[in-house]
C-alpha positions in Angstrom: 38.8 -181.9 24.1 39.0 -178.4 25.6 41.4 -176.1 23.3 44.8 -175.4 25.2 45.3 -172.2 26.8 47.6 -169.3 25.5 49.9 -167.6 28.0 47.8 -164.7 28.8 44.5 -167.0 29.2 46.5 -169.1 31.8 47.8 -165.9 33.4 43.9 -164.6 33.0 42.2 -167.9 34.4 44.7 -167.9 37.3 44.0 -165.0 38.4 40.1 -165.2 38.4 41.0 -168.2 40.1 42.7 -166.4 43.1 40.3 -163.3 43.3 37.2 -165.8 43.6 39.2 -168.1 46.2 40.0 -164.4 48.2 36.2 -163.9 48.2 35.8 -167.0 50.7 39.0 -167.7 52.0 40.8 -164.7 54.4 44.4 -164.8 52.6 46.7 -164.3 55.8 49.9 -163.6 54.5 52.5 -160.7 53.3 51.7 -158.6 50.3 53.9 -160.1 48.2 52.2 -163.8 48.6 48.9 -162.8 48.7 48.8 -161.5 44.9 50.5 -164.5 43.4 48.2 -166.3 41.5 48.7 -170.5 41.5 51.4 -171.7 39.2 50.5 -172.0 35.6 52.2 -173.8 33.0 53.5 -171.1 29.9 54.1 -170.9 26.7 56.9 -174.2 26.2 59.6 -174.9 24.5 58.2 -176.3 20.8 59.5 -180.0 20.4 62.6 -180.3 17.9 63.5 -176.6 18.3 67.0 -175.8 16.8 68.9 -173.7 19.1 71.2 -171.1 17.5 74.9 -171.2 17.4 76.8 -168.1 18.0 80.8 -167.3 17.1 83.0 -169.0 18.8 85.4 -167.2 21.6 88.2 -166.0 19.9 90.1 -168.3 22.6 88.8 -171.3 20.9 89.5 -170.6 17.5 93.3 -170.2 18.1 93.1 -173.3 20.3 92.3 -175.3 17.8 94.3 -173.6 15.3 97.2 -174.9 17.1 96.3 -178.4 17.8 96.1 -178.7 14.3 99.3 -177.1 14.0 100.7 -179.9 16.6 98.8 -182.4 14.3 96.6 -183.3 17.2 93.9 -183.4 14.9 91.3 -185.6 17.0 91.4 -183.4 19.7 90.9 -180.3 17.8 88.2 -182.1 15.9 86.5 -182.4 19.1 86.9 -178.9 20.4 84.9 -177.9 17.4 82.5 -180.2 17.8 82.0 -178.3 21.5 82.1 -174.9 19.8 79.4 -175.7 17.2 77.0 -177.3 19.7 74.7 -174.4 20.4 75.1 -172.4 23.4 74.0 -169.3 24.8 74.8 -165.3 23.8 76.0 -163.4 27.2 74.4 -160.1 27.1 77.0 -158.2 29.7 77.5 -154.5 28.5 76.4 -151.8 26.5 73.0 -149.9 26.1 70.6 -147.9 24.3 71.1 -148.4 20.8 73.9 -150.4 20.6 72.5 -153.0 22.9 69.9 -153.1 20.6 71.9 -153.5 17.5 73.9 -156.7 19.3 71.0 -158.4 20.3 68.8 -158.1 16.6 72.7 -158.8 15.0 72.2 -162.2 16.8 68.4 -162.6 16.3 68.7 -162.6 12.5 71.8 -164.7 12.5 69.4 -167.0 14.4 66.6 -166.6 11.8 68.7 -167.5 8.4 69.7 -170.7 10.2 65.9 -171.6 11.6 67.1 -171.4 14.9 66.2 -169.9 18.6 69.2 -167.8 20.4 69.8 -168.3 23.9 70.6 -165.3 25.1 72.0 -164.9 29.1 70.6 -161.3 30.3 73.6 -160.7 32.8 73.7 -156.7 34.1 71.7 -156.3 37.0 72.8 -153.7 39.7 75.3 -155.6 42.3 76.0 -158.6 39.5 77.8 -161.2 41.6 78.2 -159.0 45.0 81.4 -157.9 43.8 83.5 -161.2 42.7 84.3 -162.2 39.8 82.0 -161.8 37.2 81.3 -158.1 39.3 79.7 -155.1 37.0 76.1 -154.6 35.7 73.9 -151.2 35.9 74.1 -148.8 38.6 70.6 -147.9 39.4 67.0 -149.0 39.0 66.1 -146.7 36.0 69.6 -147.5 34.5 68.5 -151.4 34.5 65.1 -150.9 33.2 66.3 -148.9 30.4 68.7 -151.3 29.6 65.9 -154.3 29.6 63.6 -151.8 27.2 67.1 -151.7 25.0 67.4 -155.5 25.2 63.6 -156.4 24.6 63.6 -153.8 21.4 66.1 -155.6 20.0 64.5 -159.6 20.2 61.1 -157.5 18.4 58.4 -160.1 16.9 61.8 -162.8 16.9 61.7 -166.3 18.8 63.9 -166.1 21.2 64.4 -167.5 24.9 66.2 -164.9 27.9 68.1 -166.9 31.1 67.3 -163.7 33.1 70.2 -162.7 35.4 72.1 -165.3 36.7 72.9 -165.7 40.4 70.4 -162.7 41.2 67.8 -165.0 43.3 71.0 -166.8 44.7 73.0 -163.6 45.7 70.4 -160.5 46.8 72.2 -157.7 48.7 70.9 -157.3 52.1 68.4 -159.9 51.8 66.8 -162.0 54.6 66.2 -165.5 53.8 63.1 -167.3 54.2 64.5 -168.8 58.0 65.5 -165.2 58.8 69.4 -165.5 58.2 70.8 -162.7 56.5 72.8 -162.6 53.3 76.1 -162.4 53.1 76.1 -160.5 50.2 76.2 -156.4 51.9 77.4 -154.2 49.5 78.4 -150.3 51.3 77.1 -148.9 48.0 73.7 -150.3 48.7 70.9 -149.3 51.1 70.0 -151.8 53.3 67.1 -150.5 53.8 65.7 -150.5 49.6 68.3 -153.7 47.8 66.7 -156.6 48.0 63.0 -154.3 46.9 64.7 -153.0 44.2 65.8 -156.7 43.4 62.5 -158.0 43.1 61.4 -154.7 41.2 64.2 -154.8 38.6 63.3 -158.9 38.0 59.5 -158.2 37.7 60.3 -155.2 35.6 62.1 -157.9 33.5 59.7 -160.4 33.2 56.6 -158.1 32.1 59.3 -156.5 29.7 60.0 -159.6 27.7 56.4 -161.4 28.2 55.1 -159.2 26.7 57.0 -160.0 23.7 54.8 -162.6 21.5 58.0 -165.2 20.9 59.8 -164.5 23.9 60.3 -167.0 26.8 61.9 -166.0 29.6 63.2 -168.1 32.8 64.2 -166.7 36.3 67.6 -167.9 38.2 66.3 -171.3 40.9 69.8 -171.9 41.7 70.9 -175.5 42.0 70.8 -178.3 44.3 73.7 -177.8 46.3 72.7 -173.9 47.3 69.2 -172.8 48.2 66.7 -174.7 49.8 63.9 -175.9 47.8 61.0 -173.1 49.7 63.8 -170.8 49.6 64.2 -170.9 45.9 60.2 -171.2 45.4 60.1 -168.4 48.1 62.2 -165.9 45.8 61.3 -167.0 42.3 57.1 -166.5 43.0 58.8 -162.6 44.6 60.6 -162.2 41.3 58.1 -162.7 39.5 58.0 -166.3 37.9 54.4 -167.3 38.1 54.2 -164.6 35.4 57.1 -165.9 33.1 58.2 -169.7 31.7 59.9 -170.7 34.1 62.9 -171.0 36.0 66.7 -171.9 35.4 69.1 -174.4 37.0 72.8 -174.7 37.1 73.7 -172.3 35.0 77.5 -172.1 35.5 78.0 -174.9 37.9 78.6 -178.4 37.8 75.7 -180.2 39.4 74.6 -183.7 37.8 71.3 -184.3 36.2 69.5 -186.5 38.4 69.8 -184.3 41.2 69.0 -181.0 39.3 65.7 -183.3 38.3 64.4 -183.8 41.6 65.2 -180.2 42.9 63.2 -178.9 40.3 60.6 -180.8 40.4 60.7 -180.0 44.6 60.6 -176.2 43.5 57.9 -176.4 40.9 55.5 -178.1 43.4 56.8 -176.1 45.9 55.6 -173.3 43.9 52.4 -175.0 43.9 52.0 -175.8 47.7 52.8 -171.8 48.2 50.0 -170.5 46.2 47.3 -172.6 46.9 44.8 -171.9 49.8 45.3 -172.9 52.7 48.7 -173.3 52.6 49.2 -169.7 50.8 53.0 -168.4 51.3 54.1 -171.8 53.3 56.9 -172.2 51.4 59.2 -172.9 54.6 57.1 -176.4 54.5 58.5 -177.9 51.8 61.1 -180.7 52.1 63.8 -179.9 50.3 67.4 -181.2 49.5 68.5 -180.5 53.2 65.9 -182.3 54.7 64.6 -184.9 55.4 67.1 -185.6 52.4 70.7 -185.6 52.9 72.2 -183.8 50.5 75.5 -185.8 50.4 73.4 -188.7 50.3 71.3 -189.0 46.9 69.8 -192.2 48.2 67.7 -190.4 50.8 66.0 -187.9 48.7 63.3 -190.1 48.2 62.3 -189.1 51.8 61.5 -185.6 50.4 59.9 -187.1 47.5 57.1 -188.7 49.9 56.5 -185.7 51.4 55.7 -184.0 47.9 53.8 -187.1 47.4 51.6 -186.7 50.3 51.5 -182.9 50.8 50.7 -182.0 47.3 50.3 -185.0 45.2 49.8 -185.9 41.5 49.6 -182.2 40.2 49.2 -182.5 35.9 52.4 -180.9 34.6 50.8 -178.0 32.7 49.5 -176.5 36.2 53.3 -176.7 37.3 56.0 -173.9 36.6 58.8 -175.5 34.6 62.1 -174.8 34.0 65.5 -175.6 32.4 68.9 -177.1 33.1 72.3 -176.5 31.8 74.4 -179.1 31.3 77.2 -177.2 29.3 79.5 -178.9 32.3 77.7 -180.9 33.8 78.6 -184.7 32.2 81.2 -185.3 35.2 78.9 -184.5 38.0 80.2 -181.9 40.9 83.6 -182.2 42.2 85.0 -182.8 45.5 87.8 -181.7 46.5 90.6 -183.8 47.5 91.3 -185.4 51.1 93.3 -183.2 53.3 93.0 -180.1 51.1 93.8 -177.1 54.0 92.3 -174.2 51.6 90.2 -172.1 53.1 87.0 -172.0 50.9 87.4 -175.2 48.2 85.4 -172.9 45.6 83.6 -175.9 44.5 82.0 -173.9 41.5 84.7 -172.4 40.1 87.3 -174.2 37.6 87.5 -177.2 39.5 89.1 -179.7 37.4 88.6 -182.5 35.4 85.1 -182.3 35.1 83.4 -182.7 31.2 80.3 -181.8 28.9 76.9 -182.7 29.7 73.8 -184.0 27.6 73.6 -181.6 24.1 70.7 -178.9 24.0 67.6 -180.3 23.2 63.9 -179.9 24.1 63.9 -183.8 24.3 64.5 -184.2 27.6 61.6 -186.8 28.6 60.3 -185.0 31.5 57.2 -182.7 31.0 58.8 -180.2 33.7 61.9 -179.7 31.8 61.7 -177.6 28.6 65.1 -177.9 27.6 68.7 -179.1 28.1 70.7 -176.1 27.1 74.5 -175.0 27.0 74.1 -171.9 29.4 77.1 -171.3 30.3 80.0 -171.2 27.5 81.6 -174.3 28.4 85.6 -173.6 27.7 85.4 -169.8 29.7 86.9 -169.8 32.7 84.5 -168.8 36.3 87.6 -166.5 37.1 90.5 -166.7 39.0 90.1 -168.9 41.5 92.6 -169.4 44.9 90.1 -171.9 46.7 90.3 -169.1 49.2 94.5 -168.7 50.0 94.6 -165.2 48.7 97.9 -165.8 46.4 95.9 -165.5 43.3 97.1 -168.9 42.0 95.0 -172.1 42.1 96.4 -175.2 44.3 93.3 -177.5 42.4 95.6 -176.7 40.0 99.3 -176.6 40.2 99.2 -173.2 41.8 98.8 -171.6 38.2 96.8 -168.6 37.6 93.5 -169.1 36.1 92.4 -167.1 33.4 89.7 -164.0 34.1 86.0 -165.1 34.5 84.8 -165.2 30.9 88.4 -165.9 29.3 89.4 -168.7 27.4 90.7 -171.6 29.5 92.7 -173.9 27.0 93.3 -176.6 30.0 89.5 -176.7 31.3 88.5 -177.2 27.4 90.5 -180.3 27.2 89.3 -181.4 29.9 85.6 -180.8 29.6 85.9 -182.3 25.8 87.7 -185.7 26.9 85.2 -186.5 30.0 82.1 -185.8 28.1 79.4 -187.8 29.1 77.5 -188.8 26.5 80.8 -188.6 25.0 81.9 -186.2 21.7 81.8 -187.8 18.5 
């Protein structure tokens, strides 16, 4: 049996592999496609990894603290239980130096107890278009020193980074792949240079932390109820994912399992369809959640399944990019608002209620695409402060309360994610 091959010899043989194809088959497509080597699988996720726990929010802490106060101690035993699964670190603020120091604090925290941090790299220029979880660097060289910060810190360390969330999803002044324009159009951003400096800032990224020997890194793909599957393949293979470990789904959203399943698996051989000859850069082919599925309708996307069937086939899993899923919120499925709601944007991702914990982290996921179930998202910290689009700055999903800031402890949505845990707490 042929010994397996490292990162770099995949990334070396894929290459060779495109240059020799190029030699005999005109590549007639834009710059950005024409480089792309075909997918290759990287470095994965070792079986039975232990993921690292970080400190709890403060939030949580004094939750429980006062349901054992009340003496509702089985509730507060289960609100541990969710604080001690392990979840990711958000890396939001700081630089130089500092940054450093907060990420290597976490790395050796992570090394006494044997276990790989999670950490969410979450400061890219135009984070979020402006809403709630708004911020992040405020210029190209400002980001790419903050990433050399970031990557000094993690060192020689196992580590995985869930690089920038939403930033494939949300790209100022970006064109999709069916020529629609974003809605995302920033005044403090040129037209003409955002969405290149995007895609340089994200490739910047993943050459940064590759290049670190025990660092994985995966790019934002969304979920199923936003992009299109060759949209998402479209942006990751721009952002550079053919050269990382993959891609991320979910992360902050509610989106169940089996659906995040298939729409991976769409975008991975979606990937694959795109950078083969002599379909080079046809990601706009691929059949995708929207059609011939019907996304309201799960039963139908095995139509989109045949068409991956007989457009790309059986493709071995290590010649596939692969990616992971969060299920920190996950275990309820997403929500739907209720009949005759009159609000003007439902807000389907943020707070919506009575939805609960998904399937525990663990590289045991039983699919070869899928590295890892993690806890991306810190289940129990609130999206922000959601108005389902009424502009009173109270939610009516809710009883017209104010929800807490995005990233702020949410007492109510805890409770509620810990009792409608599927698998259920124990």
């Amino acid at each position: 049996m042929a010994p397996s091959l490292t990162r770099r010899g995949r990334r070396v043989r894929a290459l060779a592999a495109v240059a020799a194809l190029a030699a005999v088959v005109p590549l007639t497509v834009t710059p950005a496609h024409a480089a792309t080597p075909p997918a290759a699988a990287r470095a994965n996720v070792p079986d039975r990894t232990r993921f690292y726990v970080p400190a709890p929010n403060p939030g949580a802490v004094e939750q429980i603290h006062q349901l054992v106060a009340d003496g509702r101690w089985g509730l507060a035993h289960k609100l541990r239980t969710m604080v001690t699964t392990p979840q990711a670190v958000w890396v939001t603020r700081y630089s130089g130096a500092e940054l450093t120091r907060l990420v290597r604090d976490h790395v050796r925290k992570a090394a006494r107890t044997r276990s790989v941090p999670v950490f969410v790299a979450y400061h890219i220029p135009f984070r979020d278009c402006g809403a709630y979880s708004s911020g992040g660097a405020r210029t190209v060289a400002e980001y790419q020193a903050w990433i050399d910060a970031f990557a000094a810190g993690l060192g020689n360390s196992r580590a995985q980074v869930m690089l920038e969330p939403d930033s494939l999803g949300i790209i100022p002044w970006y064109t999709d792949i069916n020529g629609n324009p974003e809605w995302c159009k920033p005044a403090e951003a040129d037209p003409a240079t955002a969405q290149r400096d995007r895609f340089t800032m994200l490739n910047y990224a993943v050459d940064r932390f590759t290049a670190l020997p025990r660092t994985s890194v995966y790019l934002d793909g969304t979920n199923s109820n936003w992009l299109s599957t060759g949209d998402a393949a479209d942006r990751l293979v721009r952002a550079g994912v053919l050269r990382a470990d993959g891609f991320f789904l979910n992360v902050s959203n509610f989106e169940a399992t089996p659906r995040l399943r298939k729409y991976g698996t769409w975008i991975a051989k979606c990937i694959h369809y795109g950078t083969q000859a002599p379909t080079l850069g046809r990601y706009r082919d691929c059949a995708s959640q929207y059609h011939p599925a019907d996304p309201k309708d799960f039963s139908t996307w095995t139509r989109s399944d045949q068409w991956y069937d007989a457009n790309v086939g059986d493709v071995p899993a290590d010649q596939l990019t692969h990616f992971v899923v969060d299920t920190s919120r996950n275990g309820q499925g997403s929500w739907t608002p209720p009949a005759g709601n009159t609000w003007p944007d439902p807000m389907t991702w943020c707070n919506p209620p009575d939805r609960g914990l998904g399937a525990r982290p663990t590289t045991r996921t039983g699919d070869p695409l899928i590295d890892a179930y993690l806890w991306i998202k810190v289940p129990g910290e609130s999206d922000g402060q959601c108005d389902r689009g009424t502009g009173t700055g109270t939610d009516p999903a809710r009883g017209d309360q104010a929800d807490p800031a995005a990233g702020a402890w949410f007492p109510q949505q805890a409770i509620e994610l810990v009792r409608l845990a599927d698998p259920p707490l124990r």
